[in-house]
C-alpha positions, 0 to 999 in steps of 0.5 A: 264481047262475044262469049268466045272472047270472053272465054279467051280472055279468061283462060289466057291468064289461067293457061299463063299462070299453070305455065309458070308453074310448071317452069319453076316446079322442074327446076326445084330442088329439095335437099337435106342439109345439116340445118334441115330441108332446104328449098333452090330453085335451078341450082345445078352446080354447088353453091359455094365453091368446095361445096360437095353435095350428094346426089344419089345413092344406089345399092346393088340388088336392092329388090332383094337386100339380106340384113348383114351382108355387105354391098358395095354401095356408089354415092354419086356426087358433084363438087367444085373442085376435087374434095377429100371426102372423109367418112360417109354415114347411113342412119338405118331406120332400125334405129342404126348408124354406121359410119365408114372411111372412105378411101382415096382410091374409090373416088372417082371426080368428073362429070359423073362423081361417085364413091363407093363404101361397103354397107351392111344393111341391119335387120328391119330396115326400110329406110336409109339416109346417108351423108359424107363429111369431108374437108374444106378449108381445112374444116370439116363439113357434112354435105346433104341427106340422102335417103335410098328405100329399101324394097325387101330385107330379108335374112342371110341364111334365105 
């Protein structure tokens, strides 16, 4: 065997193997639920049907939040069907929470989901994990963890 046979026979497997990698690497999804850190592999639509599950969450203006001003924050979501979402919460890492109703009128279903809910960002915080409770089957649920980093805090009166 000639050694560029040798060396095809060896990278042949190794070339095969990062493939793979890479296939099931792109289509993993980490998300945190009420149990923990889940791991899905190629999950694109909830599992079980009324499933709502958060996607994102995006604040306006965050290079330059101030601490206790209110922003008009859109969580963007999927679900199947059409969920009445009740209530969403933010953990602040300044060791707050903050829970707020969440209004009929500002959800928006379709290929691109979202509702929107005020949020007052407290002093000191860098991090903030949000999630929604909302019915289904007549129970309620808590979707997934959410987390959105906050870039600069600094005081109303800057």
């Amino acid at each position: 065997m000639s050694p560029k046979d040798q060396l095809v026979s060896i990278l042949k497997p190794v070339l095969m193997n990062i493939a793979v990698l890479l296939v099931i690497s792109s289509c993993i999804t980490i998300t945190e639920g009420p149990e923990g850190p889940s791991i899905s592999l190629g999950r694109t639509e909830p599992s079980n049907r009324g499933e709502l599950r958060l996607l994102t969450l995006d604040i306006p203006q965050s290079w330059n939040l101030a601490a206790n001003v209110e922003y008009l924050t859109t969580i963007n979501f999927e679900a199947d069907p059409k969920p009445q979402i009740r209530r969403t919460c933010f953990n602040f890492s300044s060791d707050a929470q903050s829970c707020i109703d969440v209004q009929a009128k500002d959800v928006a279903y379709g290929s691109h989901a979202y509702f929107r809910v005020p949020i007052h960002v407290p002093m000191g915080t860098k991090r903030i994990d949000c999630y929604a409770e909302y019915i289904r089957d007549g129970a309620t649920h808590r979707t997934n963890t959410v987390t959105y980093y906050v870039v600069t805090l600094k005081k109303p009166e800057e």
